[in-house]
N, C-alpha and C positions, 0 to 999 in steps of 0.2 A: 261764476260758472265753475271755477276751478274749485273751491270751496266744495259746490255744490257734487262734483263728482268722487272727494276725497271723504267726504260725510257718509255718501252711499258706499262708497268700500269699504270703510270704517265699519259700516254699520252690516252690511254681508259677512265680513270675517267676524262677528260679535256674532249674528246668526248661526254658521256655520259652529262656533265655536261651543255654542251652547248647543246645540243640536247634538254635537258628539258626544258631550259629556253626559248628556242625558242619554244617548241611546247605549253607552257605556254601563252606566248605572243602573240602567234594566237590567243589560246581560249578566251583573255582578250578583241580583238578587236573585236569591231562589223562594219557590214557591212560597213556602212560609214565613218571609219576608226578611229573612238574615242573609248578610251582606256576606258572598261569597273573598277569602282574601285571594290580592292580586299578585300572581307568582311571576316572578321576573327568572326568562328564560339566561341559560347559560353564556358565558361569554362577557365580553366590553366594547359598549358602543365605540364605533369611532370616534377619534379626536378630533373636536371642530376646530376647521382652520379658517380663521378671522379673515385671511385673506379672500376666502370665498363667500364672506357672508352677507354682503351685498346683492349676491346673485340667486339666495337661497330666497325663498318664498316662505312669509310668516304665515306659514298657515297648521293648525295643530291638526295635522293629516291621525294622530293618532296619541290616545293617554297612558300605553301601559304597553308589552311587551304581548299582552292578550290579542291585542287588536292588530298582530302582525304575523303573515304566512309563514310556516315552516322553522326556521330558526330564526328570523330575521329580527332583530328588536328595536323600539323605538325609541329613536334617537332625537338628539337634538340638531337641528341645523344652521342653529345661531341666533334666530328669529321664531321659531315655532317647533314642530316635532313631525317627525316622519319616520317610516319602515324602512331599516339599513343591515345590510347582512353585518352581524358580529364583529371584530375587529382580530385578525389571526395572524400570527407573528410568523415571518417566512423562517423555513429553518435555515443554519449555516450562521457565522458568528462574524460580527463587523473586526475590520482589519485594526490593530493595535495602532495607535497614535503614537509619532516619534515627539519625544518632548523637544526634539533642536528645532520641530517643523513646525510649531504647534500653531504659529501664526500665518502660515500659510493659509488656514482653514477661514472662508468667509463668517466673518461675526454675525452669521442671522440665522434663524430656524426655517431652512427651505422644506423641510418636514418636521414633521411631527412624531409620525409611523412607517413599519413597514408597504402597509396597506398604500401607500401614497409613490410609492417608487417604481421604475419599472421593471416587469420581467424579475429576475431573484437578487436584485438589490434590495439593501437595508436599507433603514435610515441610523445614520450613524455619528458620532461625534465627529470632527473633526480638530479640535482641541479649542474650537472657542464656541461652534454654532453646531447644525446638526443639517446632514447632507445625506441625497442617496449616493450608496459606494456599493462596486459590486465587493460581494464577501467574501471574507478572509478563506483561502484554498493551502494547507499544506502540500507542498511539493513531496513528491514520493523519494525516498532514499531514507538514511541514517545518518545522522551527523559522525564526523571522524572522533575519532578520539581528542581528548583536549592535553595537551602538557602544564600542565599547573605552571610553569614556570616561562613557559616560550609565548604566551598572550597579552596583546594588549591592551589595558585596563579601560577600555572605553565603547559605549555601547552603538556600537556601527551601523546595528541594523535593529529591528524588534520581532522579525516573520520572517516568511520565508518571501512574502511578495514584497518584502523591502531591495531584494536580492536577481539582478540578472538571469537570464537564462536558468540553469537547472539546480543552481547554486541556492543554497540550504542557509535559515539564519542559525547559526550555529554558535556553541559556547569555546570558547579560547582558553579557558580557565581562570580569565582575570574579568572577562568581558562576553561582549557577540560580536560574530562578523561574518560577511559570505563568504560561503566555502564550497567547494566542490563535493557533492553528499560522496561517502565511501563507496567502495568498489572491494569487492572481495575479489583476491587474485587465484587465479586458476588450481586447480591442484588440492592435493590432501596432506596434514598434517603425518608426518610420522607418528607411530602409536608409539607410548612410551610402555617400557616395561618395568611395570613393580617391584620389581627388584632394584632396581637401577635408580626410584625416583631420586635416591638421597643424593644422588650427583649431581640432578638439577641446583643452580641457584636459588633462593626463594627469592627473587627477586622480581617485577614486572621490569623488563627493559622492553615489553610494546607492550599496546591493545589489542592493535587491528592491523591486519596484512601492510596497511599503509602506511605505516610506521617502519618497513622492512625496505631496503633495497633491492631492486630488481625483480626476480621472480618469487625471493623468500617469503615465507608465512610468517603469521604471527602464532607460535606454536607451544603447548604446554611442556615445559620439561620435569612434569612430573610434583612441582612444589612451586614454581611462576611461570613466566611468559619467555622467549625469547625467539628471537627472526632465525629460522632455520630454513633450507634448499627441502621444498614441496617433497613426498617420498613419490619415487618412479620404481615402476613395478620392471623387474628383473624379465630380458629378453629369454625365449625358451618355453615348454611345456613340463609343467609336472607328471611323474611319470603314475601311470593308472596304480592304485590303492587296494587292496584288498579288505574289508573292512576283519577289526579284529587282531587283525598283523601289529599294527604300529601302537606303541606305550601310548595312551591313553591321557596323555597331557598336552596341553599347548606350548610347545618351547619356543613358539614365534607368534608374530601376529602379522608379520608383511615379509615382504624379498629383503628390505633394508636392514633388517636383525642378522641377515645368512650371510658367510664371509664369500669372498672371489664372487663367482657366477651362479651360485646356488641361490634356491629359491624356499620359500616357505610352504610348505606342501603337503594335504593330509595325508598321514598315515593308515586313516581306516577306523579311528579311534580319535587321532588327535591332529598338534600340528607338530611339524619341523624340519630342519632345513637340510633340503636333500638337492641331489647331487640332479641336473637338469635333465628330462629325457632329447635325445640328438633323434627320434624320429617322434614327428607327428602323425596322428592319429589319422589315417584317411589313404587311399595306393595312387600312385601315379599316376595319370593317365596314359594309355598305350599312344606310342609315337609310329610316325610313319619316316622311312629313311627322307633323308632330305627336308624334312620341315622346320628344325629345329636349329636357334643359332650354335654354330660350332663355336661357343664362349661356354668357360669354366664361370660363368655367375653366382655361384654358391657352393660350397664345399657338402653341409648337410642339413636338415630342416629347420634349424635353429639359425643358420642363418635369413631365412626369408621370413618378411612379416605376418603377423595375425596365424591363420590355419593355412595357410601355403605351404606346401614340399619344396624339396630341395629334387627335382626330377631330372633325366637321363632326356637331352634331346636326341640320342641317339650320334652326337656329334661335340656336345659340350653338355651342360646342366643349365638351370635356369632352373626359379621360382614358378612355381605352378597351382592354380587351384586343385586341391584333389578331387579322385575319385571317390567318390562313398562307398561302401558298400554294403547293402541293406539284405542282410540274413531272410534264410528262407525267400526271400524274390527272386536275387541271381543265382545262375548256379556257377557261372564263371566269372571275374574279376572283368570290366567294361563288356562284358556281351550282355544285352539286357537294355 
C-alpha cells in the first residue's frame, strides 16, 4: 500500500514537472517559431540553508526568473525551485573581531546572510563560524590626541563597541585603548600677532585643550602649539567712533594685545587700544525719594555688568538697567 501511495506522488511530481516546462516553452517561442532567450532578472537568490531543507517541498514551482512576479527570482529550495524575493544586504558594517577572543565565537554557520537575522542584524563572523550580531555603530566624539611616547604597545580594544559607556576605541600611539572621546574646553584662543610669530617656539608642546591644565587651551603661538589662559574680553565699553577719525589699520585684534584696562576698539577706519569709556550708553531711570538702597554699590558704569548704569538711588548708587532713549518718540528723557 505504502509503495503504492509513494509511486502515485512520484508519478504527480513528474506530471506536474513536465507540464511546467512545457508551458514554459510555449511562452519562450514566438510566432515564427524562434526561441525567445531567458533574461535573468537583477539581484542573488538566497542562500539555501541545508538546515531547512527537509521542510522545503520538491516541487519545481518555477524554470527561470520569467515565471516569477515583480522582482522576485527563482530560486532554489534544496529539493526543487520557487519565486523568492532577491537576496539584499542590510546596510551598516559587522563589528570587528578581537583576535584574543576569537574562540569565543561558536564553530557553526548559524547564518549564512543578512536576509536570515533579525531586525538590522548581520550575519557576521565571529572568528571561527558566522552569527547574527547587531552592527558595528561608532560612538560620536574625537579621539584625544595620542603621545607617541606615553602608549601602551598593545591592542586593548578594535571599535568603539569594544569600549564602556561613551569611551572611544582610540590610538595611544604605540597601540588602542578606551578613552574618554575629547572635550574642547570653554573659551577662545588668543589671536596671535604677526609681528610677534617669531617668539613663538616652533614647537608642538599639545594638540588639544586636553593636553592643558586647568582651564588652558591648546593654542597657536604663531609657528606651534602651546597651553595658554583662554583670552577674556576686558570689563568696560568702547567709547562711540566716528568713522574716518581713527588711522586706518588694525594695531589689535582683542582686549589681551592693550596694556592696564584698555580695550581694542574701532577707530572708525580701524582697530586700537583705547582708553575705556566710564559711561554707558543708555540714562538712568528716574528715582523716587526713599526707594532706593542708601549703599555706595558702584562708583561708575564700568563697574556694573553687561549694559547696566552705575545710577543715583537718590540715597546711594546701585547698578541699574537703563533707560533708552528712542529719538523723535520722547520728547523728554522717562515721560513717554
Amino acid at each position: 500500500m505504502k509503495a503504492q501511495v509513494c509511486c502515485s506522488l512520484i508519478a504527480v511530481l513528474l506530471c506536474l514537472s513536465v507540464y511546467l516546462s512545457t508551458t514554459d516553452a510555449k511562452k519562450l517561442v514566438t510566432g515564427n517559431g524562434e526561441a525567445q532567450p531567458k533574461k535573468a532578472k537583477p539581484g542573488v537568490c538566497p542562500i539555501f540553508n541545508l538546515d531547512g531543507a527537509v521542510f522545503k517541498a520538491c516541487l519545481e514551482m518555477c524554470s527561470h526568473d520569467g515565471n516569477c512576479p515583480n522582482d522576485d527570482k527563482c530560486c532554489s529550495t534544496g529539493c526543487g525551485h520557487q519565486c523568492m524575493p532577491p537576496y539584499k544586504e542590510k546596510p551598516g558594517v559587522c563589528p570587528k573581531i578581537n583576535l584574543e577572543d576569537d574562540m569565543i565565537g561558536d564553530c557553526a554557520e548559524l547564518c549564512s546572510q543578512d536576509g536570515e537575522c533579525p531586525d538590522d542584524e548581520k550575519c557576521c563572523s565571529n572568528g571561527c563560524g558566522h552569527q547574527c550580531m547587531p552592527q558595528y555603530k561608532e560612538k560620536p566624539g574625537v579621539c584625544p590626541s595620542s603621545n607617541l611616547k606615553l602608549g601602551a604597545c598593545a591592542e586593548m580594544c578594535s571599535q568603539d563597541g569594544n569600549c564602556p559607556n561613551e569611551e572611544k576605541c582610540c590610538s595611544n600611539g604605540c597601540g588602542h585603548q578606551c578613552m574618554p572621546p575629547y572635550k574642547e574646553k570653554p573659551g577662545v584662543c588668543p589671536k596671535t600677532n604677526p609681528q610677534d610669530a617669531i617668539i613663538g617656539l616652533c614647537v608642538e608642546l599639545c594638540f588639544q585643550d586636553g593636553d592643558c591644565l586647568n582651564d588652558e587651551k591648546c593654542c597657536s603661538n604663531g609657528c606651534g602649539h602651546h597651553c595658554v589662559s583662554p583670552y577674556k574680553e576686558k570689563p568696560g565699553v568702547c567709547p562711540n567712533s566716528k568713522f574716518g577719525i581713527g588711522v586706518c589699520a588694525d594695531m589689535c585684534s582683542q582686549d589681551g594685545e592693550c596694556p592696564n584696562d584698555e580695550k581694542c576698539c574701532s577707530n572708525g577706519c580701524g582697530h586700537q587700544c583705547t582708553a575705556v569709556s566710564k559711561v554707558k550708553p543708555g540714562v538712568c531711570p528716574k528715582r523716587f525719594p526713599g526707594v532706593g538702597l542708601c549703599k555706595g554699590l558702584c562708583v561708575n558704569d564700568i563697574d556694573c555688568p553687561k549694559d547696566e548704569k552705575c545710577c543715583s538711588t537718590k540715597c546711594g548708587r546701585e547698578c541699574t538697567p537703563p533707560f533708552i532713549v528712542i529719538p523723535d518718540l520722547c520728547l523728554k528723557p522717562n515721560v513717554c
